[in-house]
C-alpha positions in Angstrom: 0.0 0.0 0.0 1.6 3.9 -1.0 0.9 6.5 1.6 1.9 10.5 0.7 4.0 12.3 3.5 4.1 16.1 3.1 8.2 16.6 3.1 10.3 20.1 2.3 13.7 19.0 -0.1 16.8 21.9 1.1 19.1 22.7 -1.9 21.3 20.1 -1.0 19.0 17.5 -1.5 18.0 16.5 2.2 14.2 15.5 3.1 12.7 16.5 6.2 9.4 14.8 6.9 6.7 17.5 8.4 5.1 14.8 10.2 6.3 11.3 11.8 6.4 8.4 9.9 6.5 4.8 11.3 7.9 2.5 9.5 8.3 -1.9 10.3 11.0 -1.8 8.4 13.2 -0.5 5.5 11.0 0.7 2.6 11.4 1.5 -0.7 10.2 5.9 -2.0 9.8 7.7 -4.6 9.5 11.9 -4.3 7.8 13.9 -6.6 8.9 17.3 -6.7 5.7 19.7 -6.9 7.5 23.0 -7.3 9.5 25.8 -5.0 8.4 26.8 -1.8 6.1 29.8 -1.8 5.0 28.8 -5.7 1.6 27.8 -4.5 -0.9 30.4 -3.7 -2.9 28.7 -0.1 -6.6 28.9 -1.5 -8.1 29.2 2.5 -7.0 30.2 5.8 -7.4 27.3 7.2 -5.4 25.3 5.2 -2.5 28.2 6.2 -3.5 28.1 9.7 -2.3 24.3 10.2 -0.8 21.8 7.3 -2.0 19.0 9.7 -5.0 16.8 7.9 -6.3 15.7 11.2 -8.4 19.3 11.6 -10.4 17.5 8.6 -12.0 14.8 11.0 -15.7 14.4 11.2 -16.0 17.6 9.7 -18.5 16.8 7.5 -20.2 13.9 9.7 -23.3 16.0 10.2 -23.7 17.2 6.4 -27.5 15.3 5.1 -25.7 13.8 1.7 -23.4 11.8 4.2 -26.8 10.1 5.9 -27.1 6.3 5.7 -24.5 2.8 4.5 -21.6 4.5 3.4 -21.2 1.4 1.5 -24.7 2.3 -0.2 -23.2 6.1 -0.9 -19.8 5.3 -2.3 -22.3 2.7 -4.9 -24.3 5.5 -5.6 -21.3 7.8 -6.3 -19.5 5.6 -8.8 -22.3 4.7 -10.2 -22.8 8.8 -11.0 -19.6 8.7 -13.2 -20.4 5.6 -15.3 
């Protein structure tokens, strides 16, 4: 299974993780460079505020198109695009 780990690369090449990994053992990565630092214009405060994803959590576990089997939602959903 891939996960994504925000990471900032210095001029020199070194990767520093902005959040902690934990790994069972040694594992194999491949970095995609998305641009300099600063290129990206932050769309919300909030996403400036804190670059952790947790603040995301049950955010939207009150919103009505979110009601009912999730398995029965994510059908319906795919089912929009086909």
């Amino acid at each position: 299974m891939m996960h994504s780990y925000e990471a900032e690369i210095d001029v020199e090449g070194h990767v520093r993780l902005l959040e902690p990994v934990r790994l069972h053992g040694p594992c194999r990565a491949v970095v995609t460079v998305l641009g300099p630092l600063g290129s990206e214009k932050i769309a919300s405060d909030a996403m400036a505020s804190s670059p952790d994803w947790r603040r995301f959590v049950g955010i939207m576990k009150e919103s009505p198109h979110f009601n009912g089997d999730p398995v029965s939602i994510q059908k319906a959903m795919r089912d929009e695009w086909g």
